[in-house]
C-alpha positions as CSV (number, residue, x, y, z in Angstrom):
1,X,-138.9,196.8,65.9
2,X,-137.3,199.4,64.0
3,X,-138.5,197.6,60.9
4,X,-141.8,198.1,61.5
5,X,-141.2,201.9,62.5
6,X,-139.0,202.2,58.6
7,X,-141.8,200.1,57.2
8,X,-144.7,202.4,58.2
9,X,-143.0,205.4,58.1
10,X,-142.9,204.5,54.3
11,X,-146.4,202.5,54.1
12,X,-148.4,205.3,55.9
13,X,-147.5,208.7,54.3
14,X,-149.4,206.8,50.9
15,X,-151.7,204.6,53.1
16,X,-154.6,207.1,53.6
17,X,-156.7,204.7,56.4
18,X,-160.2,203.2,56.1
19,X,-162.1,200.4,58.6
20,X,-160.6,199.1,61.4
21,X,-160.9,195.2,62.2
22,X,-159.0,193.6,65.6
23,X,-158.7,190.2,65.8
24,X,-161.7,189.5,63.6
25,X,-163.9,192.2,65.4
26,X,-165.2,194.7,63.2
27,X,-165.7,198.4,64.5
28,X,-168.9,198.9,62.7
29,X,-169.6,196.7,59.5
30,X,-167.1,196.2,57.2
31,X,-166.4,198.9,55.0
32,X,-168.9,201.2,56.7
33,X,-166.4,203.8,58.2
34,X,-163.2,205.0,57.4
35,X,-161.0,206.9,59.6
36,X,-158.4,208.9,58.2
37,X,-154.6,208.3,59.3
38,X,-153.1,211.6,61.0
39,X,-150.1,210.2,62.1
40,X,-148.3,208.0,64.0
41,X,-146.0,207.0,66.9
42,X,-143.6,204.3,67.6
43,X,-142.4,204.4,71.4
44,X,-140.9,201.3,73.4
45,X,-143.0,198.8,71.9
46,X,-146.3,200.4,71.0
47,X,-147.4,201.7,68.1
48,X,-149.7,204.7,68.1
49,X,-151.9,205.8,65.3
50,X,-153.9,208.7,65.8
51,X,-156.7,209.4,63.2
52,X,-158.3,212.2,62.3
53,X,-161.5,212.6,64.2
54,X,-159.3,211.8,67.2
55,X,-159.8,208.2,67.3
56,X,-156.7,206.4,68.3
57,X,-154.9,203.0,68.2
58,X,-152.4,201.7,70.6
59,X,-150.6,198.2,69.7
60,X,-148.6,197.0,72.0
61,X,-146.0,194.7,70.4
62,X,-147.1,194.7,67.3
63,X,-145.4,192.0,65.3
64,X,-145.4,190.9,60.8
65,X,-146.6,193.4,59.4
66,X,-148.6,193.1,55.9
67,X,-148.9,195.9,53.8
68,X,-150.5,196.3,50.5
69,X,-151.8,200.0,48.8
70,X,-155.5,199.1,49.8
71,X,-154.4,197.7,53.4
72,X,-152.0,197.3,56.7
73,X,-152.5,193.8,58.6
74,X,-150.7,193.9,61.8
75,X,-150.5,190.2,62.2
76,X,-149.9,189.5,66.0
77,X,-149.6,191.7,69.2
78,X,-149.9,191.5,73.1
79,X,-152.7,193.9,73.4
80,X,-154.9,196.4,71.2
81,X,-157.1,199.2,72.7
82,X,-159.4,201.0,70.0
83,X,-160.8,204.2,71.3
84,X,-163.4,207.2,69.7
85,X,-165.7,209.7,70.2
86,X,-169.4,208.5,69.1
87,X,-170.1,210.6,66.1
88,X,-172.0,213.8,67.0
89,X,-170.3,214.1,70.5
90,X,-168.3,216.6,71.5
91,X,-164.6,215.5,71.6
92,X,-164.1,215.7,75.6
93,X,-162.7,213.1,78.0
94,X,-165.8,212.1,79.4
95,X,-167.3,211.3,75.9
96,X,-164.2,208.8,74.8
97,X,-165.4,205.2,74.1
98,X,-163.0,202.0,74.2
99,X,-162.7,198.6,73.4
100,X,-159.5,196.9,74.4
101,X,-158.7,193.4,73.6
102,X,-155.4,191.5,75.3
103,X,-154.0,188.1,74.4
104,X,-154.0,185.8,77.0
105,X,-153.2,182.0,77.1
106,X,-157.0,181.4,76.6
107,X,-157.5,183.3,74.0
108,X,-158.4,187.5,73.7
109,X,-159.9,188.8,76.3
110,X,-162.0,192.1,76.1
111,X,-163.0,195.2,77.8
112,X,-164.9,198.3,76.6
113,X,-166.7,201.5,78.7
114,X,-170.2,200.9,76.6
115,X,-172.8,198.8,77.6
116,X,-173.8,198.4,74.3
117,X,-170.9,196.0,73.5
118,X,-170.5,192.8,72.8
119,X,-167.3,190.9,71.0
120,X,-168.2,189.4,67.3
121,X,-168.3,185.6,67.5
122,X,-166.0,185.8,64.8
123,X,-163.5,187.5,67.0
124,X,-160.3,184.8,67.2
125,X,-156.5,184.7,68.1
126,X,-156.1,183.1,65.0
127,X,-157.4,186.2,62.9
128,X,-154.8,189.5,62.4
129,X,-154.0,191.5,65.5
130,X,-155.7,194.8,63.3
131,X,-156.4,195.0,60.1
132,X,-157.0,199.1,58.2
133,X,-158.4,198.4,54.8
């Protein structure tokens, strides 16, 4: 793993961010939001990257990673959590949204705290773990 920590240690001081797909499930449309890289953590296994209006995302054995000037593609990993503050909220515990997705042997299962949620049918094991573009 410490070639993905020397690869985006290099990749993400240029990469600035933008939106954020996981496993073919778009947060938002595509293109619609971009969230800003602040930095980035890469502790036993799971690779943190906070953003800059708090958001965060935690991979957990992340695995081939793609990177391009315009893009990262993280192609496979056990488990992804996604998690924000709706836009106009104040930035407080209680306000924090998720949507967590886990590989299983039957494919990605998913979890989230809003109601309002429901997977894209496009969502698939066979698309990239995350992609930032």
């Amino acid at each position: 793993m410490d070639d993905i920590t020397a690869q985006l240690n290099e990749h993400l001081r240029a990469f600035k961010g933008g939106s954020i797909c996981i496993f073919g499930d778009w947060f938002g449309r595509p293109m619609d939001n971009f969230h800003k890289i602040d930095c980035f953590s890469f502790v036993n296994g799971v690779l943190t990257i906070t953003f800059n209006e708090g958001e965060t995302l935690t991979v957990w054995n992340p695995s081939g990673l793609n990177e391009l000037p315009y893009k990262v593609e993280i192609i496979d990993a056990d488990r992804v959590k996604w998690e924000w503050y709706p836009y106009g909220s104040q930035k407080i515990k209680e306000n924090k949204c998720y949507r967590e997705y886990v590989r299983t042997i039957n494919g990605i299962k998913t979890a989230s705290n809003r109601d309002s949620y429901s997977p894209s049918l496009s969502m698939s094991d066979s698309e990239p773990a995350v992609i930032i573009i």
